[in-house]
C-alpha positions as CSV (number, residue, x, y, z in Angstrom):
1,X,-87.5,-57.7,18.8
2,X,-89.6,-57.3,15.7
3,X,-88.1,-53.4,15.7
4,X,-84.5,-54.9,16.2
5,X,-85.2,-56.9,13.2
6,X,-86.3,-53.4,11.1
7,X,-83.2,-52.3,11.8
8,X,-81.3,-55.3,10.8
9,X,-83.2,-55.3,7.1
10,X,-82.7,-51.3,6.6
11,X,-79.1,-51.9,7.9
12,X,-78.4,-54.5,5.2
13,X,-80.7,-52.5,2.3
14,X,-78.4,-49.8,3.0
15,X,-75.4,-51.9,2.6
16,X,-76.2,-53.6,-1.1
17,X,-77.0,-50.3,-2.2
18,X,-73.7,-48.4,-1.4
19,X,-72.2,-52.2,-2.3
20,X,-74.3,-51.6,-5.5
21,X,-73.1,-47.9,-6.3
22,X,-69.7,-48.9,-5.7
23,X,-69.5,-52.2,-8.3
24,X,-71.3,-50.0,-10.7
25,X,-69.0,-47.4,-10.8
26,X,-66.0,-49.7,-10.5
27,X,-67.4,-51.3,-13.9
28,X,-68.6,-48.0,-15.3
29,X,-64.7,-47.1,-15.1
30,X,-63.5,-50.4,-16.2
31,X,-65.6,-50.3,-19.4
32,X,-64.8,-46.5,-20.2
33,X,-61.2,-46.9,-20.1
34,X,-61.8,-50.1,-22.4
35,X,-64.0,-47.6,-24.9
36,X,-60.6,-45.1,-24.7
37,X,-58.2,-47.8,-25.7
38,X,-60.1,-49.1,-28.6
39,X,-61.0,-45.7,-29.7
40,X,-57.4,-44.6,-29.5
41,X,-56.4,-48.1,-31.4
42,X,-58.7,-47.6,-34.1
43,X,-57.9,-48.0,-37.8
44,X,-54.4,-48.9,-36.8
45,X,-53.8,-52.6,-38.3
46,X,-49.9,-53.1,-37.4
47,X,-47.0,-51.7,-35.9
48,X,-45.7,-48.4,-37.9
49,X,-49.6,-47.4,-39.4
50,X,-50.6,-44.3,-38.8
51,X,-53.4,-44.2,-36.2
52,X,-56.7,-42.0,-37.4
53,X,-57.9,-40.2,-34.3
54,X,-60.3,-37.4,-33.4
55,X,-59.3,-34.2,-32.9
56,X,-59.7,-34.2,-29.0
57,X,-57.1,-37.2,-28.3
58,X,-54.0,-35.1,-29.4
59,X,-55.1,-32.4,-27.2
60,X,-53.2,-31.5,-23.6
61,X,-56.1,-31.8,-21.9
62,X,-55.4,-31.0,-18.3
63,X,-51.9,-31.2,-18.6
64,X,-49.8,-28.6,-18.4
65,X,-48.0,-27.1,-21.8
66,X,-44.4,-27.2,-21.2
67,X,-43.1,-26.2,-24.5
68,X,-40.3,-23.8,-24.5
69,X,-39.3,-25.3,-20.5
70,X,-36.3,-26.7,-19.4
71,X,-37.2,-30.6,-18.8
72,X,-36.6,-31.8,-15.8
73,X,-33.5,-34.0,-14.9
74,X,-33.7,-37.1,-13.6
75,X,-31.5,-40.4,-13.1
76,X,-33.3,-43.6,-13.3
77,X,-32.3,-47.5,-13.4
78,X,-32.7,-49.4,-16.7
79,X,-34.1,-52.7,-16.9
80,X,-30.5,-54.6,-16.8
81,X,-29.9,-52.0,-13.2
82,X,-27.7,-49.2,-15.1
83,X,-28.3,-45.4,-14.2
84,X,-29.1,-43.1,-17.3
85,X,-29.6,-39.8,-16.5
86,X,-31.1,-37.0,-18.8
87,X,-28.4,-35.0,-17.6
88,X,-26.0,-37.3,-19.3
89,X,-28.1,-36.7,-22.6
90,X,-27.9,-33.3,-23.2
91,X,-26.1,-32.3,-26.5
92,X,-28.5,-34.5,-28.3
93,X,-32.1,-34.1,-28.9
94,X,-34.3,-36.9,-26.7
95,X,-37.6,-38.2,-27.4
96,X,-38.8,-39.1,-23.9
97,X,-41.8,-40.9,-23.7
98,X,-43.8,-42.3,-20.1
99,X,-45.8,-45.7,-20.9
100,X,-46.9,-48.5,-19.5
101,X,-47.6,-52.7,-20.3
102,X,-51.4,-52.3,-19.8
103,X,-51.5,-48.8,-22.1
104,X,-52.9,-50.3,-25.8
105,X,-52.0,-46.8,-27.2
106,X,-48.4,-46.7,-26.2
107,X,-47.8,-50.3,-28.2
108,X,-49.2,-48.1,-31.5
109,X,-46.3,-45.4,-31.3
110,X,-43.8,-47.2,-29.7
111,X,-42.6,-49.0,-32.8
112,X,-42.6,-45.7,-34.5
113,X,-40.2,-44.3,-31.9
114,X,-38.1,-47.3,-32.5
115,X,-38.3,-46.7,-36.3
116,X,-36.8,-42.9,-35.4
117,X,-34.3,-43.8,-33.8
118,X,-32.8,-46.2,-36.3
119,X,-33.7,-43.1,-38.9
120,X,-32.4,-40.2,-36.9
121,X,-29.9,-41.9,-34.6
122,X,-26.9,-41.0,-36.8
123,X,-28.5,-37.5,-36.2
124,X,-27.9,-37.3,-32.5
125,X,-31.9,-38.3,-31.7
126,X,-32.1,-40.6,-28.6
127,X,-35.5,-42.6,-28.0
128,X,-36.0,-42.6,-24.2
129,X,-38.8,-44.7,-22.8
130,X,-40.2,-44.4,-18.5
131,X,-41.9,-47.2,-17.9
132,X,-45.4,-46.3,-15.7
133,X,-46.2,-49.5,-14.4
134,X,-47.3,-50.4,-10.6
135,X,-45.9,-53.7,-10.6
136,X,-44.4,-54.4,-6.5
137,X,-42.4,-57.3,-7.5
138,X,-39.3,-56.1,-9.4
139,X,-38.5,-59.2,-11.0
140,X,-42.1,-59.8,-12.1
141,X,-42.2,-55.6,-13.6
142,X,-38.9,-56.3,-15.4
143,X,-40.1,-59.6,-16.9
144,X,-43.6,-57.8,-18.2
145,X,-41.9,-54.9,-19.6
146,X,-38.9,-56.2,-21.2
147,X,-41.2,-59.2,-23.2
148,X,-43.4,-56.6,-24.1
149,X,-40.4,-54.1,-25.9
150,X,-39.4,-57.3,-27.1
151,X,-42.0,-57.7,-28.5
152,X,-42.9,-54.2,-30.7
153,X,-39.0,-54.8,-31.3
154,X,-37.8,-51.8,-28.7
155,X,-34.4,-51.9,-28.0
156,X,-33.9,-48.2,-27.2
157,X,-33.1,-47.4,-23.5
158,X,-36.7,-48.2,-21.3
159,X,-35.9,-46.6,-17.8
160,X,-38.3,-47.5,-14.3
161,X,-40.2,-45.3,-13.3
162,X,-40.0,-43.9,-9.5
163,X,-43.3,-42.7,-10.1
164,X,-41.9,-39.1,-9.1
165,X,-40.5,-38.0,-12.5
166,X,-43.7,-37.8,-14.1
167,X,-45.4,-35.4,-11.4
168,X,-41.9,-32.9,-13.0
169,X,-43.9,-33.8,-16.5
170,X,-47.4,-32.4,-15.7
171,X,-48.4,-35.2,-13.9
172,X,-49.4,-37.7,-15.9
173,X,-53.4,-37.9,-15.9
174,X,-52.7,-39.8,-19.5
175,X,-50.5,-42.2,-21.1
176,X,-48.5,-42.6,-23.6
177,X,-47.2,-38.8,-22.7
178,X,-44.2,-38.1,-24.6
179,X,-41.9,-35.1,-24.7
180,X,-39.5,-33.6,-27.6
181,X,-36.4,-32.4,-25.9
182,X,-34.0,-30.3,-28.1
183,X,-29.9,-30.4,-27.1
184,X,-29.9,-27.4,-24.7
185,X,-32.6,-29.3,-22.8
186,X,-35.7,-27.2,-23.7
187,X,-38.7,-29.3,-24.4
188,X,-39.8,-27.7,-28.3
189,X,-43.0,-30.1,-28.1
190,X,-45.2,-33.0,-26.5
191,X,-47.8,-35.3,-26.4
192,X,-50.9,-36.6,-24.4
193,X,-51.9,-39.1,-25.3
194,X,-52.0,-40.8,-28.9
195,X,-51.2,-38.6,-31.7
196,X,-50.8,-39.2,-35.2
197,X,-47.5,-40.9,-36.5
198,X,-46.8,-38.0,-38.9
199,X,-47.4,-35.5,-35.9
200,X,-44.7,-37.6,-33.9
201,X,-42.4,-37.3,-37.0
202,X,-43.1,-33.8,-37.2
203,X,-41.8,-33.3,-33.1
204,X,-38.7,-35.1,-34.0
205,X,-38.0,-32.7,-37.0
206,X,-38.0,-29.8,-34.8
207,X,-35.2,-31.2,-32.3
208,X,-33.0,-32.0,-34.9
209,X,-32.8,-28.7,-36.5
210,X,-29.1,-27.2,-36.1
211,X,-30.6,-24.0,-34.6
212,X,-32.8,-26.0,-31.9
């Protein structure tokens, strides 16, 4: 009996701890990608500023470098059920950009994207935006994405992600990703992750050059 009961305490120890290792680690990873967002966010006070980050948040990281690659074509549904396909888009340079309703650094650019399309759109540039979310309900994703372009004032295209597109963008590890797609369909240059607004500008300028 009294061995039985041994057992029965070192069985439960054993449990709390993995229980233990497991909470930690699920709060260790709650509270890092919380550091990420509000270091990505800082010295950004409102929609359109330009954000100050370090060095390493404009870098690839372990994404692939896709520059001078045909993008991918895909067709996916926009939030009102139409098809757009990137197929359909080609003869115009396309700023295509993967982000999601819980990603703080994708509402800092976003407006700025909007702000290029109303500046470049007579120049052929279309904003495209893939929404990443995992949202099961599809009535309760399109309510959460289209109140939140409402509400950085979004009203290019914002497509739903199948969640297979990206994986023909490098895979994703990091959002906002967003890719600078000239009019023959070669991608000229991207982002992972939150670059600068004037770095973004920069992108755009190189798909609308006549030669591009």
């Amino acid at each position: 009996m009294r061995n039985a009961l041994v057992a029965g305490a070192i069985v439960v120890v054993v449990a709390l701890l993995v229980w233990s290792g497991m909470h930690n680690l699920r709060t260790r990873r709650v509270e890092e990608a919380a550091a990420r967002n509000k270091q990505a966010t800082i010295a950004v006070d409102k929609p359109g500023a330009t954000a100050s980050l370090d060095a390493a948040s404009a870098q690839f990281g372990s994404a692939p470098d896709l520059r001078g690659k045909s993008a991918a074509i895909f067709t996916l549904k926009t939030l009102d059920g139409k098809s757009i396909s990137l197929a359909d888009l080609k003869g115009k340079p396309v700023l295509l950009n993967f982000w999601a309703t819980w990603c703080a650094p994708c509402k800092v650019e976003m407006p700025w994207f909007q702000e290029f399309q109303q500046k470049y759109g007579a120049q052929g540039l279309q904003v495209v935006g893939i929404d990443e979310d995992d949202e099961v309900r599809p009535d309760v994703l399109r309510k959460e994405v289209t109140d939140t372009a409402s509400k950085l004032g979004v009203t290019y295209p914002i497509l739903l992600s199948n969640h297979k597109v990206g994986d023909a963008y490098g895979g994703l590890d990091m959002l906002p990703a967003t890719f600078y797609i000239d009019k023959n369909g070669i991608i000229r240059g991207q982002a992972i992750g939150l670059a600068s607004k004037d770095e973004a500008d920069s992108n755009v300028q190189k798909i609308l050059q006549p030669g591009s």
